[in-house]
N, C-alpha and C positions, 0 to 999 in steps of 0.2 A: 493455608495462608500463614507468612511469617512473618518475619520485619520487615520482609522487603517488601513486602502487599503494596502497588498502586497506592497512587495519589487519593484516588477516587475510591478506595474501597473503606467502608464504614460499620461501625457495629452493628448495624439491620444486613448487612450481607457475613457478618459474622456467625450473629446468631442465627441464622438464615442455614447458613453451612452447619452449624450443629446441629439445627432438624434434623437435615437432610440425611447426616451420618447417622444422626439415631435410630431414625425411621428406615434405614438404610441394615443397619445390623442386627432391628428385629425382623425385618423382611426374610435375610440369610436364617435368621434363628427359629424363626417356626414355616419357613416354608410355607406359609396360607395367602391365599389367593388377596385379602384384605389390605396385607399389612402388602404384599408389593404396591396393588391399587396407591393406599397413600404413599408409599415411598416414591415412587413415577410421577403423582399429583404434586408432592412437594419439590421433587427434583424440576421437573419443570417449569414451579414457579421461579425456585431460585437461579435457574439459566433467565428467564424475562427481567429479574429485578437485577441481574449483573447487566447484561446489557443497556436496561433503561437509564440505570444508575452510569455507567459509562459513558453511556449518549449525551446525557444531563451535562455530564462532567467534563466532556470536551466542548461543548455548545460555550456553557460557563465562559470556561480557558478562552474559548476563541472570540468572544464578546467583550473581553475585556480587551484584548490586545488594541491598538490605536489603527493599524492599519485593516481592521477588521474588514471593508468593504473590499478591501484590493484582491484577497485573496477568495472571495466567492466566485465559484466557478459552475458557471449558468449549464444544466445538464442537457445540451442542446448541440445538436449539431452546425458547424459554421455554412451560411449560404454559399454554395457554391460561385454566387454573383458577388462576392465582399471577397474572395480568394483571386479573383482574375487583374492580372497586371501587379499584384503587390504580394513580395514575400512574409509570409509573417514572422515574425520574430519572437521569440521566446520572453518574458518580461523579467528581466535580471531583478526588480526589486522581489518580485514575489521567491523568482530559485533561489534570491539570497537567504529569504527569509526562512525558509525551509531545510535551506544543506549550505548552512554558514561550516567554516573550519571546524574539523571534528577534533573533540580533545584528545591529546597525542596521550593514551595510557602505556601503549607499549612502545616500544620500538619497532618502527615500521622498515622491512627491507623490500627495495624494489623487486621484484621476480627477475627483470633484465636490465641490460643493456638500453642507453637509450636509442639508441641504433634499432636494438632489435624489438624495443615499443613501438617507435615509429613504424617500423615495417610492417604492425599488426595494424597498427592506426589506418594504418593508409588501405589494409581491406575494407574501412568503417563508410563505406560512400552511400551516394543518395540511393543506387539500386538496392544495395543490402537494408536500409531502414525501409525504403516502402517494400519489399517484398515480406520483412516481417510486420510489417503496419497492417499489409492486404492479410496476411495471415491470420493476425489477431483480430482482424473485422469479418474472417468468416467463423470464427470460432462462437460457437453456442454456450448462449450462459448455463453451467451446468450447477447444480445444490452448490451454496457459496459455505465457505469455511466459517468459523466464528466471527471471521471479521465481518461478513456479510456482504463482499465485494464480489462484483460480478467482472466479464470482460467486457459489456456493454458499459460499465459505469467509466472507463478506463478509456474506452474509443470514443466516447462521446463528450471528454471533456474536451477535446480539439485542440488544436497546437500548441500553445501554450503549454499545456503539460505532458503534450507526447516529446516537444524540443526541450524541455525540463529535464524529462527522463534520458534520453540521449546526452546531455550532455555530460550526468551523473553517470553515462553508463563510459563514456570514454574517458572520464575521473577513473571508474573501478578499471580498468583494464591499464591505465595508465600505473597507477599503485599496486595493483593486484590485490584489491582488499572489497568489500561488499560491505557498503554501508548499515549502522545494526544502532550507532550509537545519537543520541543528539536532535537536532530537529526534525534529521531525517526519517523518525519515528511520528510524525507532528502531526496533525490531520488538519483538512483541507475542505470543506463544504459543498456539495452538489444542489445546485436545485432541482426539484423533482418535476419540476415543468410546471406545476399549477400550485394555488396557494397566496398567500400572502408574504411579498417579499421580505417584510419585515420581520416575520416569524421564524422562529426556531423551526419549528414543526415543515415548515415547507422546503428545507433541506434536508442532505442525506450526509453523514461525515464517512470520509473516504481514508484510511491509512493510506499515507506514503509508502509505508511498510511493503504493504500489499500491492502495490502498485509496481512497484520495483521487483517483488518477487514474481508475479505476471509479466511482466512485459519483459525488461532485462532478463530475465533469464532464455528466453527466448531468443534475443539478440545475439546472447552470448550463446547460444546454439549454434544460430547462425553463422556466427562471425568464428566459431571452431570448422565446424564444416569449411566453409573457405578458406582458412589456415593452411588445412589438411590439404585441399584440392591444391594450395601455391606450391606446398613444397616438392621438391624435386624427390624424382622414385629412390623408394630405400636410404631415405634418411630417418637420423634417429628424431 
């Protein structure tokens, strides 16, 4: 950890890390069964106390904000009977609030023509999004990364953030850039279905991050694949 350590990280995950490198270099120096024992005991505490301390520290962050109620996203699936006859729309307060203007640090160049964004734009239609929508709802949650995101956590937050994601995704195809900076880092609340609404503890925090590296990249599979099939034979 250096200058740039998190918001959230504190001198008990500090000194936490110095354990663990100690007990970490007599483990390597005498090779005995003991000293690994603690070294593994310790390392694993201090992976629970980053996490927890992280958890802590976005709940915080997101408690404070004003429009805190708007952005909890009930981890439920939408009734089939509340979908029929009405399209649902995406809630611009909330996509604002999450992927406002990114700060310009470099100089951004288009990748094309707008001519020839448009032409990719125009493979983005309703068959290609539900065929990787059906995709990513047969996909099984497999051991999650550090973030602890599943693909279940991602299909079950329901329209609202799968038309979020989409429209961020025909932003990055538009720019040819992958968002990395900004809110779009921000995290977002799942309810775990039982609990007390009121409670910290009966949600789950969800990265944007991750969210967009699950599903967008997938789209963007898709929507290459389809490129490829438009173009005409034996072009470059």
């Amino acid at each position: 950890v250096n200058l740039d350590s998190p918001d959230w990280w504190g001198d008990r995950l500090t000194a936490l890390r110095k354990e663990v490198r100690s007990l970490q270099r007599a483990a390597y120096s005498t090779g005995c069964a003991a000293a690994w024992y603690r070294y593994r005991k310790a390392r694993n505490h201090y992976n629970k106390e980053i996490r927890r301390t992280r958890t802590d520290w976005f709940y915080k962050q997101l408690s404070n904000e004003r429009d805190y109620g708007r952005i909890l996203k009930k981890r439920a699936k939408p009734k089939a009977s509340s979908l029929v006859g009405s399209t649902p729309s995406a809630d611009e307060e909330v996509f604002r609030h999450h992927t406002p203007d990114q700060p310009c640090h470099d100089l951004v160049t288009k990748p094309a023509s707008d001519q020839e964004i448009e032409r990719v734009l125009a493979l983005i239609d309703d068959s290609l999004l539900e065929e990787v929508w059906d995709k990513l709802g047969r996909k099984r949650d497999s051991s999650p990364g550090l973030d602890g995101i599943v693909y279940s956590d991602i299909r079950e937050c329901g329209q609202y953030l799968r038309l979020g994601l989409e429209k961020i995704f025909r932003h990055m195809v538009w720019l040819g850039y992958f968002p990395e900076h900004g809110k779009d880092l921000a995290m977002i609340l799942l309810w775990k279905g039982k609990g007390d609404l009121s409670h910290g503890d009966s949600y789950r925090p969800i990265g944007m991050s991750s969210c967009l590296t699950k599903y967008l990249e997938m789209l963007m599979v898709a929507l290459i694949s389809r490129f490829e099939k438009a173009l005409p034979p034996h072009s470059d």
